[in-house]
N, C-alpha and C positions, 0 to 999 in steps of 0.2 A: 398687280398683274392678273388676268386670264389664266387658269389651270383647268384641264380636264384630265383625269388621270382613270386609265380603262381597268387597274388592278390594285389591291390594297387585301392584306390578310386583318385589319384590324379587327372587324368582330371575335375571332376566334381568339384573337390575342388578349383581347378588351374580358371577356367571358372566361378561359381557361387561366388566364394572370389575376380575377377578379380586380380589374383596373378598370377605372373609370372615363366613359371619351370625353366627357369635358376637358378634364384637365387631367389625365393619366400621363402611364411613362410612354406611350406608345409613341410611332411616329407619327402616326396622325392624329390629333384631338383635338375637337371644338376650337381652343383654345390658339392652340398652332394654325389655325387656318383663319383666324382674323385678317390679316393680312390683303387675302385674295381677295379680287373683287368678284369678278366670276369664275363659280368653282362647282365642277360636277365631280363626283368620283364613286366610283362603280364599287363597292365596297364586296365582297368575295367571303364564303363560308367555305372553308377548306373540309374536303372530304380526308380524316387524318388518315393515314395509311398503316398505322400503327391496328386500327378499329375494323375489326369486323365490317362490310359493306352494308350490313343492316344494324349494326353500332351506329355507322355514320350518320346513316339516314337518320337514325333519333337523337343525335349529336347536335345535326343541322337545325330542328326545332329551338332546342336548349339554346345554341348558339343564336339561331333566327329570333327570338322574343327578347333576349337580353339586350340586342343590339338594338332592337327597336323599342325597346323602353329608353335605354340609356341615349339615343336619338332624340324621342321624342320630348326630352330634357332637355336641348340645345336650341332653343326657340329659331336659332337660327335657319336649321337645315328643315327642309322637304324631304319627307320617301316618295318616292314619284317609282311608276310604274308604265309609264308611256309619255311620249312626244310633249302632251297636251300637258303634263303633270310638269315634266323639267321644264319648259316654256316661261310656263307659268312659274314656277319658280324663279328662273334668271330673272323674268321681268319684276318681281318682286320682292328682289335684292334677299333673294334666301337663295342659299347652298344647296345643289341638289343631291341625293343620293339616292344611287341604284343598286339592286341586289345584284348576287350574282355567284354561283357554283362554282367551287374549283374541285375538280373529280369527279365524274358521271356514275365512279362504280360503286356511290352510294345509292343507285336506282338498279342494284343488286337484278338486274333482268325481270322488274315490275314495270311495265310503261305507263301504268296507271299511277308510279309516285311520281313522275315529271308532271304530270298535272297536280297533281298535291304542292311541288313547286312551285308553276306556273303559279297556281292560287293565292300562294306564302308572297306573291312578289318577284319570283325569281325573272330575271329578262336576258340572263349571260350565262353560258354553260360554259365551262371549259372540260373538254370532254375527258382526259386523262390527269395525269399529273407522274404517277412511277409506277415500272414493270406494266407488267399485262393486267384487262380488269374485264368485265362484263363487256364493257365498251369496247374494246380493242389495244393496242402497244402503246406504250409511250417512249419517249426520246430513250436512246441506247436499245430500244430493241426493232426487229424488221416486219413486226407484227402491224398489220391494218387494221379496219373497223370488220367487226364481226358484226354476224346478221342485226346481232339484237342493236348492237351500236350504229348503223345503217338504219335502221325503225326509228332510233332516238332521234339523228338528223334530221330525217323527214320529218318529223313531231314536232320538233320542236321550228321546223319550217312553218309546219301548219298552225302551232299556237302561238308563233314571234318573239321564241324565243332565239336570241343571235347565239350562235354555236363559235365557240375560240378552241385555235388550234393548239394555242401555248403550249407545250409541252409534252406533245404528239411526235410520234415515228413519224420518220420521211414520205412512209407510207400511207398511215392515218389521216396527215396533213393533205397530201395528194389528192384522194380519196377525197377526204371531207369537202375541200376547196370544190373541187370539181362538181361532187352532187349539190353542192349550196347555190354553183352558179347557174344552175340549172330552173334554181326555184327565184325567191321574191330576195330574201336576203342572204347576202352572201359571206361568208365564212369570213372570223376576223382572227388576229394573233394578238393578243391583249396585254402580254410582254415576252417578246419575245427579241434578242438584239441580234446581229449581221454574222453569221458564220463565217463571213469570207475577212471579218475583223476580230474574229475571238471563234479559232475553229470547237465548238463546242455542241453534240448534239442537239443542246436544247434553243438553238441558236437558228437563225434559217438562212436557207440557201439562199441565193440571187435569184433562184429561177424561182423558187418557194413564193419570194416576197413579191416578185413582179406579177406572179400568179394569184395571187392575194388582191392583189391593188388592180389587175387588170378587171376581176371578177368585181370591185366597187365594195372591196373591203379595206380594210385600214392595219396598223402594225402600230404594237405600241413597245419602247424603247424601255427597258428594263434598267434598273438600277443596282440591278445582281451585282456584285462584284465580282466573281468568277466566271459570269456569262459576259462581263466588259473584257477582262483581261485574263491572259493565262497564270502568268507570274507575277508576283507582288503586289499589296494591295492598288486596286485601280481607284485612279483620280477621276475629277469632272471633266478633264480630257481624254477619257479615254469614252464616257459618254459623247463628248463631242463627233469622235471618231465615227461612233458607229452612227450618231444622226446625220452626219456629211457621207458619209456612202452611203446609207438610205435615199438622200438627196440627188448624188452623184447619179441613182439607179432612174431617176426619174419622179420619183414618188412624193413627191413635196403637196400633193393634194391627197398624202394616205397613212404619211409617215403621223405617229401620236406618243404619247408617254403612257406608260404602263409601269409605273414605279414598282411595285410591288414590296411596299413600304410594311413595313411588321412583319413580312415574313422572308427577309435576308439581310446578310452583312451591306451595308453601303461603301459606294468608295468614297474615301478621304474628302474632307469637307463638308461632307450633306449628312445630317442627324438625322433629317425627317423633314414633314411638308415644308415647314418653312424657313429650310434652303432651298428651294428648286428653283429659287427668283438666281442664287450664284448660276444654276447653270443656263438660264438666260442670258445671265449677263455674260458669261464664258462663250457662248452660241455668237453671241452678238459683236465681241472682241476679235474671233474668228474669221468674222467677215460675212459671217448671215445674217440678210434683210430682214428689215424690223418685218415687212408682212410676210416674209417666209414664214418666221418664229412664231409669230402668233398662230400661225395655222395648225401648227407643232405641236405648240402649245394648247391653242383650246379649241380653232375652229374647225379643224380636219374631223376631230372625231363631233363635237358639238351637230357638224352638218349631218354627218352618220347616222345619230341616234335620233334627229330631227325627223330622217326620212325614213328611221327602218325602229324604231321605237315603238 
């Protein structure tokens, strides 16, 4: 099958476990992604929250060179850094992989490290992650983008890099969406699941997602177990759930997967990448068209990063 998946913590996992992506414990390795035929995935350096904001920042080096050595060991994948790079990849029957930031308040109110980023590879910001930061609030609190976090959007407009809302106040999200539709490309949610199916801040509103999608940005379907379900461990029906009200809302040219695979509990069934084919097939049993799915699955966001890459 087709996989494009907009979130994944492995490098940080792969580097801080000293585990290997070949064939490690993680959820995703070389090894475990045999299977797909075509497979892009946005691979993510978590800014730890634990680290000082200029800890992070030299965290994400450490983390960044390990992850690309132990890549450039898998003969099979590409680092790709634009359109032209994943392209060619797919047509070349190699895996692509994209960088990609999770936390901005590693660029501690320097705008000159986002190009130090930009440089490393970086093409994905997610511009919070917990509490308040440089940047501005994230989910549980009422806090928006601060000036310096307003400068970074722009910026990162101007250098192509795509800004994710994932884990942003109602506010921040607001905010971001709206300035990003203003420019070339427009704000994306890289996992984020349906609040009106798992009332949970880190989760989006209906109005949220349709403002997402109407701006020609994309939503990708989390694998969290607490952001599926309130109570008791969540099943691959409970993922089903929230990619059918995604649907329901209209968004079947927007809806994506954002597993976020190494960095949370999964629900019941899925180990790592390669289960994702059960919630296909779970999707499919359900009553959703074989070309719904695949859009779901690889071409929604595949087209996304095609034109804004």
């Amino acid at each position: 099958m087709n996989y494009f998946d907009l979130h994944c913590d492995t490098p940080f996992e792969i580097y801080h476990k000293n585990m290997r992506f070949s064939d490690g414990n993680t959820h995703i390795t070389a090894k475990k992604t045999a299977a797909l035929e075509n497979y892009v995935q946005v691979f993510d350096v978590w800014s730890d929250n634990k680290l000082s904001d200029n800890d992070a920042f030299s965290d994400f080096f450490k983390i960044y060179e390990n992850f690309k050595n132990e890549l450039s060991a898998s003969s099979e994948f590409a680092f790709c850094t634009c359109a032209d790079d994943m392209k060619n990849a797919l047509e070349n029957n190699k895996k692509a992989a994209l960088l990609g930031v999770e936390g901005a308040n590693l660029l501690a109110g320097d705008i000159n490290r986002l190009y130090e980023l930009f440089k490393s590879g970086v093409r994905i910001l997610t511009l919070t992650w917990a509490g308040e930061s440089c940047i501005g609030g994230a989910h549980g609190t009422k806090t928006g983008l601060t000036d310096f976090g307003r400068e970074v959007v722009l910026k990162c407009e101007s250098l192509g890099i795509i800004t994710d809302v994932s884990h942003g106040s109602d506010k921040l999200t607001e905010e971001t969406v709206e300035i990003c539709s203003s420019y070339r490309v427009p704000a994306i949610a890289t996992h984020s699941n349906s609040r009106e199916c798992r009332d949970h801040s880190r989760n989006l509103t209906d109005t949220q997602a349709k403002k997402i999608a109407a701006a020609g940005g994309i939503i990708g379907i989390s694998l969290c177990d607490n952001h599926l379900k309130a109570r008791g461990e969540a099943t691959i029906d409970d993922v089903i759930r929230h990619m059918a009200h995604y649907l329901d809302l209209g968004l079947e040219n927007n809806v994506c997967f954002g597993s976020d695979f190494d960095g949370t509990d999964l629900p019941l069934g899925i180990n790592g990448i390669e289960d994702v084919y059960k919630i296909h097939d779970a999707a499919h049993e359900y009553g959703i068209d074989d070309n719904t799915l695949e859009k779901v699955f690889f071409q929604n966001a595949e087209k996304f990063f095609l034109k804004f890459l």
